[in-house]
C-alpha positions in Angstrom: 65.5 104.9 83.0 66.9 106.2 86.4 66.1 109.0 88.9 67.2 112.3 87.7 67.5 116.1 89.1 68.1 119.3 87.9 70.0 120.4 89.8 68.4 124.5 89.9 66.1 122.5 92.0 68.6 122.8 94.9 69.4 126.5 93.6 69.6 127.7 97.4 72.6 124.9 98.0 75.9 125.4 97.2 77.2 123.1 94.3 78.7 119.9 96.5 75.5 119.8 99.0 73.1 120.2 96.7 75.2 116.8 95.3 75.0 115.1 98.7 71.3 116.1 99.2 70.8 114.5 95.4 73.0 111.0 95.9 71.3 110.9 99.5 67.6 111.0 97.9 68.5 108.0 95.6 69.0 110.4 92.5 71.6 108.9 90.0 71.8 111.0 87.3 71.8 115.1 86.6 71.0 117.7 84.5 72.8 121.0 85.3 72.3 124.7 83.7 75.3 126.4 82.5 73.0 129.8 82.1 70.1 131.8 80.1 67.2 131.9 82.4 68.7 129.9 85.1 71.5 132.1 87.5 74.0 128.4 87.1 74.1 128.4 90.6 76.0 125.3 90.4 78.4 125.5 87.3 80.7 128.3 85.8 80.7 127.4 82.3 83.5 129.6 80.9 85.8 128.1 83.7 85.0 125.1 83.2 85.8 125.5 79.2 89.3 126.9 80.5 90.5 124.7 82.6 91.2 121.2 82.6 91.4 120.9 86.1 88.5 122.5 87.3 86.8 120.4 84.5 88.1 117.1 86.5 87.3 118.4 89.6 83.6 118.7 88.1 83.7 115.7 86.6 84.8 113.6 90.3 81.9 115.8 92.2 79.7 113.4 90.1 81.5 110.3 90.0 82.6 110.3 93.9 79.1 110.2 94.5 77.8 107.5 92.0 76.2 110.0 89.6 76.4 110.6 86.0 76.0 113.9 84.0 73.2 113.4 81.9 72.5 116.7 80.2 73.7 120.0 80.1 70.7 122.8 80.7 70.7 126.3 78.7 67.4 127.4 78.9 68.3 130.2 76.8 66.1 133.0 75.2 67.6 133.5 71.5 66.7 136.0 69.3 65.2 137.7 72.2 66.3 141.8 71.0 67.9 142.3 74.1 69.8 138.7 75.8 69.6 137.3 72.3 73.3 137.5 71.2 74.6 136.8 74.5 72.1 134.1 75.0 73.4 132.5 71.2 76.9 132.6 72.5 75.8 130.7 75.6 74.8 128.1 73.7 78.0 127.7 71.9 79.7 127.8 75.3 77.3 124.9 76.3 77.4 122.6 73.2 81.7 123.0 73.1 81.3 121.8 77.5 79.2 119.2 76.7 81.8 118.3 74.0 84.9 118.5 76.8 82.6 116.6 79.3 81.3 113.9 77.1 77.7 114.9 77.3 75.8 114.2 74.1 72.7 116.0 75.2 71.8 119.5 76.0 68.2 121.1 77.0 67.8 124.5 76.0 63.9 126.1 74.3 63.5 127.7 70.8 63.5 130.8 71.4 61.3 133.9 70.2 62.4 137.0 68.4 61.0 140.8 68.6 58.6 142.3 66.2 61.4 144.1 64.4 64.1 146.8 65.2 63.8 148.7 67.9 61.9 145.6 69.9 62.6 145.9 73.6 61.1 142.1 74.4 59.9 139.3 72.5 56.3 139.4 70.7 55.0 135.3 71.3 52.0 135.0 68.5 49.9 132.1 68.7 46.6 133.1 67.4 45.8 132.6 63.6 44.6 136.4 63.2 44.9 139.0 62.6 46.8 138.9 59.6 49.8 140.7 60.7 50.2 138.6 63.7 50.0 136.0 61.4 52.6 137.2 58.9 54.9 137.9 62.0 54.1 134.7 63.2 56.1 133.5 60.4 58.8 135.8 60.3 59.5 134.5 64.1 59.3 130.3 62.9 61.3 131.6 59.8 64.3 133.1 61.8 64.1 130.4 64.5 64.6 127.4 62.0 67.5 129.4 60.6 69.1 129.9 63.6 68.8 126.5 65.0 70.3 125.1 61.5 72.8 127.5 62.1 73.8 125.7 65.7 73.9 122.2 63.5 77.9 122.0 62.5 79.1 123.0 65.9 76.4 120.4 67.7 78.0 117.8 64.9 81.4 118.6 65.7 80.6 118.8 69.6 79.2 115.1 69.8 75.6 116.8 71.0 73.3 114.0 69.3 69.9 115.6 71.2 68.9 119.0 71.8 66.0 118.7 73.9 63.6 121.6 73.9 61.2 122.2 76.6 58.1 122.5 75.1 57.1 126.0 76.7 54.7 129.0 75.6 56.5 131.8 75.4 58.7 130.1 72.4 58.0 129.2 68.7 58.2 125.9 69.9 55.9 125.0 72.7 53.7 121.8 72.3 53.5 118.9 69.9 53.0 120.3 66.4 55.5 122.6 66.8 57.8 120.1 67.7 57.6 118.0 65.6 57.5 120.8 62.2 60.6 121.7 64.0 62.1 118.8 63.8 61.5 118.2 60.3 62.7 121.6 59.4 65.9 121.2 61.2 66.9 117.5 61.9 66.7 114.5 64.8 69.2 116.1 66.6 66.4 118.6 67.7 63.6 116.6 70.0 61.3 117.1 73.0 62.3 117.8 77.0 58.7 116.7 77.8 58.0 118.4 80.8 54.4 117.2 82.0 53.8 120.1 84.0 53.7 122.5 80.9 51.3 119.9 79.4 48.9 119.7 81.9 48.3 123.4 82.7 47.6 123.8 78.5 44.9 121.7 78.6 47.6 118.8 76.8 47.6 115.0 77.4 51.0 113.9 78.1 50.3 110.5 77.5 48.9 111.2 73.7 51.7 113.9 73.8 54.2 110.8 74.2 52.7 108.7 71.7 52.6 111.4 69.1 56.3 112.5 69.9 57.9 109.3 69.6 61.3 109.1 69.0 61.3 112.9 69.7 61.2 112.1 73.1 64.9 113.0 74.4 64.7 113.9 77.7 61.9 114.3 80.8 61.2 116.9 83.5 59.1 115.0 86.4 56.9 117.8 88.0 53.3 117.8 88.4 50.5 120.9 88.0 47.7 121.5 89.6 44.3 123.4 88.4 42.2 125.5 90.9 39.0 125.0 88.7 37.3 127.6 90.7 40.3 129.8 89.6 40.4 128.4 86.3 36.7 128.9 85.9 37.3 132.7 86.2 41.0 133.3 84.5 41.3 130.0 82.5 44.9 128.9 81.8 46.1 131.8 80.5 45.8 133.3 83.9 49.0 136.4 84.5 48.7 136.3 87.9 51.9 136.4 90.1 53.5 133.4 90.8 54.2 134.3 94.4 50.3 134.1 95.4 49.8 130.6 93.8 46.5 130.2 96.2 45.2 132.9 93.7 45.7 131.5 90.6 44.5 129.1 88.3 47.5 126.5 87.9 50.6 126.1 89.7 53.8 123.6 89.8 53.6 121.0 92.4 56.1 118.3 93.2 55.3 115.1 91.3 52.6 112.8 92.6 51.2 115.4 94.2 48.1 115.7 92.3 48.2 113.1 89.3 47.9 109.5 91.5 50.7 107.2 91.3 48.8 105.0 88.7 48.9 107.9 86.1 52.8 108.1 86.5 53.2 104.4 86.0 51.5 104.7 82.7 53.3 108.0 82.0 56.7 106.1 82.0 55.2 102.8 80.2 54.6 105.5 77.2 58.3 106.5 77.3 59.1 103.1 77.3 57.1 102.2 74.4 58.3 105.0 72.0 61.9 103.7 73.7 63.1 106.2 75.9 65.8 105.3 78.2 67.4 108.2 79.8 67.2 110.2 83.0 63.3 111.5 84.5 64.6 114.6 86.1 62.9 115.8 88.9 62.3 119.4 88.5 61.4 121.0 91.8 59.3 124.0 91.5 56.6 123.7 94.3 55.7 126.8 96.2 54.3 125.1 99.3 57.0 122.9 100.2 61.3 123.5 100.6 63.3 122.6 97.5 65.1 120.2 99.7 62.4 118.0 100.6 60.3 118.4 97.6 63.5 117.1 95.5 63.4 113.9 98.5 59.3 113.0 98.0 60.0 113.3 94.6 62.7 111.1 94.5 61.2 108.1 96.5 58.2 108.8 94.7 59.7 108.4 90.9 62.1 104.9 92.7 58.4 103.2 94.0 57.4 103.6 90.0 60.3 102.6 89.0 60.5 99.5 90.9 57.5 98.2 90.5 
């Protein structure tokens, strides 16, 4: 394992700082978004899968500085009625770059459709009633195994052995059951971006998350939550309060280590370990009360100090 970033992380520096701030820190390996929810402040995908130049111009950014490309990001929203068909495309885009780049691993999330023509937005269901949510519920997992089989031959033919999503409510895929019937429906290639901050905040274990994932494990987003019980007490998790008063709300992102102690994070990565991950644990920096810059730099010495001992 090595330190990672992703790189929307260090979304208000321009692509080669954001690199120098990353190599400085002691990061060595990246995960970049080519698009969907993120702005890819830092890549320009359908240049990249035009030119050969620019691609090798990309490509040196990284190796001038000692770091590898680890995975490609498209945290996409398929099937969503509106973005979904651009969104679809975007992942084609990604998976054929990751082919020209030698990446073998993208992150992206399932997705969630509307509740029929006509829909506007998604419609997330996650409660067994009523019926019709139920039936709808179905509908949604129905059309997202299909289009995800659908991705198969071009992931095949583009050398993408992972597809990691982030398990994330808001998608038909969001903790570990879902996973893993995803997986079963689909194939290996589709596995877990275990982000522990999504975990925490739903009540989940991320250490029995692990465990239970296994080999599903393909990649790792290292950002930490905390709970305001007195918040919490009041709103419980599924608190929709703005993000941009997080003093106000129940749970909020904080830069790893931040809350959980350092002996929790140890035995976080002995579980990857064990189930035999080996691959980047990219910081993801999403703290409100610190900059991105030196949140991505506590993180950093914070994951090596785990790492080396």
């Amino acid at each position: 394992m090595d330190i990672g970033l992703y790189t929307d992380s260090l979304s208000e520096l321009p692509f080669e700082l954001a690199l120098d701030v990353t190599a400085e820190a002691g990061v060595r390996s990246i995960e970049i978004a080519t698009g969907g929810q993120s702005t890819a402040p830092h890549l320009d995908v359908d240049e990249l899968l035009a030119s050969e130049p620019a691609r090798a111009r990309f490509r040196d950014a990284f190796a001038s500085r000692g770091l590898r490309l680890a995975a490609l990001n498209c945290s996409a929203w398929p099937m969503h009625p509106v973005v979904g068909e651009a969104h679809s495309a975007l992942i084609d885009k990604t998976l054929r770059l990751a082919a020209e780049l030698g990446v073998s691993k993208i992150v992206s999330m399932s997705g969630c459709p509307g509740d029929g023509p006509g829909a506007t937005t998604f419609d997330w269901m996650w409660y067994p009633w009523p019926e019709d949510a139920v039936r709808l519920r179905v509908r949604h997992w129905e059309a997202a195994v299909a289009f995800w089989a659908g991705k198969m031959p071009l992931a095949e033919a583009s050398g993408v052995t992972r597809i990691a999503f982030e398990l994330h409510p808001l998608h038909v895929v969001y903790n570990v059951p879902t996973l893993l019937a995803f997986r079963a429906a689909v194939g290996e290639r589709i596995g877990a971006n275990v982000d522990p901050s999504h975990l925490f905040w739903q009540r989940m274990e991320p250490l029995a998350a692990i465990r239970a994932l296994g080999p599903a494990v393909q990649h790792v987003h290292m950002k930490d939550t905390e709970i305001n019980e007195d918040q919490a007490a009041l709103a419980g998790v599924l608190d929709d309060r703005s993000f941009v008063t997080p003093a106000e709300r129940a749970w909020v992102f904080r830069t790893v280590g931040r809350v959980h102690p350092a002996g929790y994070w140890r035995a976080f990565i002995q579980a990857l370990r064990d189930v035999g991950y080996d691959d980047s644990l990219s910081i993801e920096q999403e703290d409100p009360y610190t900059s991105q810059a030196d949140g991505v730099r506590e993180a950093a010495a914070f994951i090596g100090g785990l790492l080396e001992a």
